[in-house]
C-alpha positions as CSV (number, residue, x, y, z in Angstrom):
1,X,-48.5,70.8,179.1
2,X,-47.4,73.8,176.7
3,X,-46.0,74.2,174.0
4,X,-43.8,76.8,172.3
5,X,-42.4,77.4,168.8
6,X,-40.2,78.4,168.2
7,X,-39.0,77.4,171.5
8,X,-35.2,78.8,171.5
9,X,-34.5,81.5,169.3
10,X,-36.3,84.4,166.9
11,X,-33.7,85.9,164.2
12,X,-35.3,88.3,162.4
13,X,-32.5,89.1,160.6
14,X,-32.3,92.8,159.0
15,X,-34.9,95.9,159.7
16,X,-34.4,99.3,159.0
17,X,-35.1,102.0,161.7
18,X,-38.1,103.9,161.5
19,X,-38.7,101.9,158.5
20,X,-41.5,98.9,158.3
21,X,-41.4,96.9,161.6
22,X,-40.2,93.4,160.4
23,X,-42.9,90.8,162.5
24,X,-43.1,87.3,163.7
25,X,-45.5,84.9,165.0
26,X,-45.0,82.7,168.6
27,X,-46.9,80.2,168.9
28,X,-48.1,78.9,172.4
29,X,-49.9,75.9,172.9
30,X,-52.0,75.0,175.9
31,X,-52.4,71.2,176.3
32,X,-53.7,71.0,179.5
33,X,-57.4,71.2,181.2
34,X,-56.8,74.4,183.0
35,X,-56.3,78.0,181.6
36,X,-53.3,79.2,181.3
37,X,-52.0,83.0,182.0
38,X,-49.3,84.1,180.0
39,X,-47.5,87.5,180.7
40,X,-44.4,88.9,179.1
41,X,-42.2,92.0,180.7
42,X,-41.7,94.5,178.3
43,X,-39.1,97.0,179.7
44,X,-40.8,100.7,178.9
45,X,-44.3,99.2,179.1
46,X,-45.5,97.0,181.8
47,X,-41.7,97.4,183.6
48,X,-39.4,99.6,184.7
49,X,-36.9,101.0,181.6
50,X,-33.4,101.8,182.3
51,X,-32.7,105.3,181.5
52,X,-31.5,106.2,178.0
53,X,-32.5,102.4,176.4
54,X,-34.8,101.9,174.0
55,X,-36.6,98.4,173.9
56,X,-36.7,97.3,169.9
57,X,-38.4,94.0,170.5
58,X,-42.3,94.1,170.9
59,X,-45.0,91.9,171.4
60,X,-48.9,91.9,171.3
61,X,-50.5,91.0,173.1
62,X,-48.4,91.6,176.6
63,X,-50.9,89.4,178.5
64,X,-53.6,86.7,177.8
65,X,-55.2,83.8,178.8
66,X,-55.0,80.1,176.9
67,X,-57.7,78.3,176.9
68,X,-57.6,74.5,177.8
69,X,-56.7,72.3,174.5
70,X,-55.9,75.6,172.0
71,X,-53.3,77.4,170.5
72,X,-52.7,81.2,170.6
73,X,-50.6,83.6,168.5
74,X,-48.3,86.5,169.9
75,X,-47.1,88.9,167.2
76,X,-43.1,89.6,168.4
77,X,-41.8,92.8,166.4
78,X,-38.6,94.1,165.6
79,X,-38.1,98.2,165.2
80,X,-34.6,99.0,165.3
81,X,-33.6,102.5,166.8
82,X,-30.2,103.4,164.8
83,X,-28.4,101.8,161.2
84,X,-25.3,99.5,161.5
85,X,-25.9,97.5,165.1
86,X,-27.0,94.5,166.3
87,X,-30.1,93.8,168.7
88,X,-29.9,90.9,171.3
89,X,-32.6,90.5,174.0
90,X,-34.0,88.3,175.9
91,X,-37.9,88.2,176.2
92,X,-39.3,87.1,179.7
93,X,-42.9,85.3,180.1
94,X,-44.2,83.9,183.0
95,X,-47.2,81.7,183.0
96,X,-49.2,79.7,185.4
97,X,-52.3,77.6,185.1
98,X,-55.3,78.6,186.8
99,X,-59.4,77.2,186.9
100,X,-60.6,80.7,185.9
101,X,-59.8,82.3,182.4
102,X,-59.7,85.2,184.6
103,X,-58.0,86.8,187.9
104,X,-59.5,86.3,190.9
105,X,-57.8,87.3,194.4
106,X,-61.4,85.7,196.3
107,X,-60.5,81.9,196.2
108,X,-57.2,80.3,194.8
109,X,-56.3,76.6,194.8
110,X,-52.7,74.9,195.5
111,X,-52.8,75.3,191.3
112,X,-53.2,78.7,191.2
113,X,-50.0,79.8,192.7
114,X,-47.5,77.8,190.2
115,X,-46.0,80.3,188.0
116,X,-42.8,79.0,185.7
117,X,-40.8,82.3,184.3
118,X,-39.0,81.1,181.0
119,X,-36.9,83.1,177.9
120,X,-36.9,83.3,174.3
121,X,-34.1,84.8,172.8
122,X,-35.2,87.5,170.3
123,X,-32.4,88.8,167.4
124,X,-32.0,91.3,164.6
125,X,-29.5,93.8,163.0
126,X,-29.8,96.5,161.3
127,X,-26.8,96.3,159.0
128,X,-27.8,97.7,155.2
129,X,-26.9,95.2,152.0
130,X,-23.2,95.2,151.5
131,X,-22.3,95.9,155.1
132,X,-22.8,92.2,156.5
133,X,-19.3,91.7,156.2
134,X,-19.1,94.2,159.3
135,X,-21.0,92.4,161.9
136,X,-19.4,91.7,164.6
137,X,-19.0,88.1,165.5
138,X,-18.9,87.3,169.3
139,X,-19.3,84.0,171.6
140,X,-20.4,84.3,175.2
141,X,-19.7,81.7,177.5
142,X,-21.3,79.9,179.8
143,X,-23.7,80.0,176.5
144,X,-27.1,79.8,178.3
145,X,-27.7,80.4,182.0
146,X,-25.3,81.7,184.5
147,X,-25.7,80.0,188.2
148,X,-24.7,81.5,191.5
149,X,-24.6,78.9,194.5
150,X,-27.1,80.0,196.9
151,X,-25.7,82.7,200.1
152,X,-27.2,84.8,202.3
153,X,-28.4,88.1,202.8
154,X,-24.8,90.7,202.5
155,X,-23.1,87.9,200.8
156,X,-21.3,88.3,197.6
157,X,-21.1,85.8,195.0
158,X,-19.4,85.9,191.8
159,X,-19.5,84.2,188.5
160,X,-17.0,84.6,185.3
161,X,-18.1,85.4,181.8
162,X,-16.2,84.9,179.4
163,X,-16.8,87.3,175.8
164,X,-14.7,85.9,172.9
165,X,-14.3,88.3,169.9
166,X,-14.8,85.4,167.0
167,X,-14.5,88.4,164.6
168,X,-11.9,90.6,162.8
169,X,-14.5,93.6,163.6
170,X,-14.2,95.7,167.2
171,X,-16.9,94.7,169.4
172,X,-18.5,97.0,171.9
173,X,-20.9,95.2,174.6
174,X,-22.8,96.9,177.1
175,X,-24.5,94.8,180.1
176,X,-27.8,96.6,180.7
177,X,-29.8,96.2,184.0
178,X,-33.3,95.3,183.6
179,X,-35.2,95.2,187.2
180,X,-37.6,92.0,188.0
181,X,-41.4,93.3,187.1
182,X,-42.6,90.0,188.1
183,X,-43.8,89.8,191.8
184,X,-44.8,86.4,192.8
């Protein structure tokens, strides 16, 4: 019904801070009869920010509708904050197919109220020429998603992570808390 490419991963290899924002295209493809509503959180913008972080990953627009049977561009950019690190981020969309190529809260079919959240992983660093050799090298495992059984409310469950250092460089990780902005 829709397609994405790329569909897994954006490197956008090196970009300078406060430089030139290095850009790339996503392309969505609706291939289905109803309009489609595609919405992206962007920490700092249409979500709450964690204080002291600095989102580096941007894209226009945040929100639009597909038309049935078209494709649509989203410009993703990359505008690093400091020299010498490397960005990682996952970019949250949600979309859900509606009748209308607008919102309405008067009538709403079964249809409507399907909304699928999905990710696209976004990279870049910010490593000059000659200091590749420096980047830090790391393997996370479980590599894709992490799943809790379900438990109920007050319950505790726990999952391990495993971060291998696949490097001969120190690597310093930080896990960053980025509250839900989508309200179903």
């Amino acid at each position: 019904m829709i397609q994405i490419f790329p569909d897994k991963e954006i490197n956008f290899g090196y970009g300078y801070p406060s430089k030139t924002l290095v850009s790339k295209e996503l392309y969505m493809t609706n291939n289905s009869p109803k309009y489609i509503y595609i919405s992206f959180l962007i920490p700092g913008i249409n979500c709450p920010l964690e204080e002291g972080y600095k989102h580096s990953f941007k894209v226009t627009p945040i929100a639009t509708f597909i038309k049935p049977y078209t494709k649509f561009t989203f410009n993703i950019q990359f505008d690093p904050d400091d020299i010498c690190k490397i960005y990682k981020h996952e970019l949250v969309y949600r979309y859900r197919f509606t009748n209308y190529g607008y919102i309405t809260n008067k009538i709403f079919n079964e249809i409507d109220f399907i909304s699928v959240s999905k990710t696209i992983s976004v990279s870049g660093h910010s490593f000059p020429k000659g200091y590749e050799l420096f980047i830090p090298l790391m393997e996370v495992f479980p590599s894709k998603n992490i799943h809790f059984k379900p438990c109920r409310i007050h319950e505790t469950v726990y999952q391990t992570v495993v971060l291998l250092n696949s490097g001969d460089t120190p690597i310093h990780y930080d896990f960053i808390h980025i509250p839900s902005c989508f309200n179903t």
